[in-house]
N, C-alpha and C positions, 0 to 999 in steps of 0.2 A: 226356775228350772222345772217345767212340763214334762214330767215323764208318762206317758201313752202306753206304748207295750211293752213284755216281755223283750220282745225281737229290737226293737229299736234302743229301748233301757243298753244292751247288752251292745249291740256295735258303737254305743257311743262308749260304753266303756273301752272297748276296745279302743277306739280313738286316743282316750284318756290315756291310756296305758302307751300306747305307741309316742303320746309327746313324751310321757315319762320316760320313758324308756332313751330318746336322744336328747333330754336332758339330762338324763343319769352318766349317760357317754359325754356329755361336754363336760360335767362336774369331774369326769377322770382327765377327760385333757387339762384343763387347767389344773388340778392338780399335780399331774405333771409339770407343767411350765413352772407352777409353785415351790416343787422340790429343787429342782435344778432349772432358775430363769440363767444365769449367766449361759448353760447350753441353748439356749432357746432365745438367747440376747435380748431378754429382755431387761429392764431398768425398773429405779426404785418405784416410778410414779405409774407405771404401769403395772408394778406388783398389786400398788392401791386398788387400780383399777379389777384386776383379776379378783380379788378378794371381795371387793361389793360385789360383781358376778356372780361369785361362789355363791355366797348368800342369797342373792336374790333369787337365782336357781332353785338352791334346796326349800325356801319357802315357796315358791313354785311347785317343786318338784310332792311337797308339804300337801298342800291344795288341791294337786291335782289326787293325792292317796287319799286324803278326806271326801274328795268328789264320787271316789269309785266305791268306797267302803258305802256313805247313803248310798248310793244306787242299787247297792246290793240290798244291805237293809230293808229299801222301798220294794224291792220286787220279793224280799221274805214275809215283810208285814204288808203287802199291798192288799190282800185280801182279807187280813185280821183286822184292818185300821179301824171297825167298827163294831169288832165284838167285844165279847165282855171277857177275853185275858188279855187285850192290846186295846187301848184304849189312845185315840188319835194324839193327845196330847202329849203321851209318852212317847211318840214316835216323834211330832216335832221338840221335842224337850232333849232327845239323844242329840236331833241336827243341831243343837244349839251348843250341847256340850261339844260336840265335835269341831262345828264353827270356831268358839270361843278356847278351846284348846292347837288349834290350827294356826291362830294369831300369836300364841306364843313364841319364843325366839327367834 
């Protein structure tokens, strides 16, 4: 991930946000169909299926808040990354906690 400028850092967030956003909206639909499927007709082996969805969404939905939080980060430290209170490492060392905390559940 190349991040360039301010200006561009910031519409890609936006981007990010807007999948989140009708991923957060499909995670209510199904949850819907989830509470009441016999209204919604649907069956047991289809509920299976709603439920991998669900999950696979929120860790989606997971990824993509970790994707926006560094890019904030990058454009708070992009100009520190070389001084002596922010030191480069520290800054990839948070992407890493962040990465490695993102893969859980």
């Amino acid at each position: 991930m190349r991040l360039t400028t301010k200006k561009k850092n910031r519409e890609e967030i936006k981007t990010i946000a807007s999948n989140s956003k009708e991923m957060f909206e499909y995670v209510l639909h199904i949850s819907d169909i989830l509470i009441d499927p016999t209204k919604h007709g649907v069956g047991e082996r289809e509920i299976q299926s709603f439920k991998r969805d669900l999950i696979n969404t929120l860790k989606k939905i997971d990824s993509n808040n970790n994707k926006i939080i560094g890019r904030i980060a990058w454009e708070e430290v992009r100009d520190e990354a070389f001084s002596t209170t922010f030191k480069l490492d520290q800054y990839y060392d948070y992407h890493v906690y962040i990465k490695n905390n993102a893969v859980k559940g």
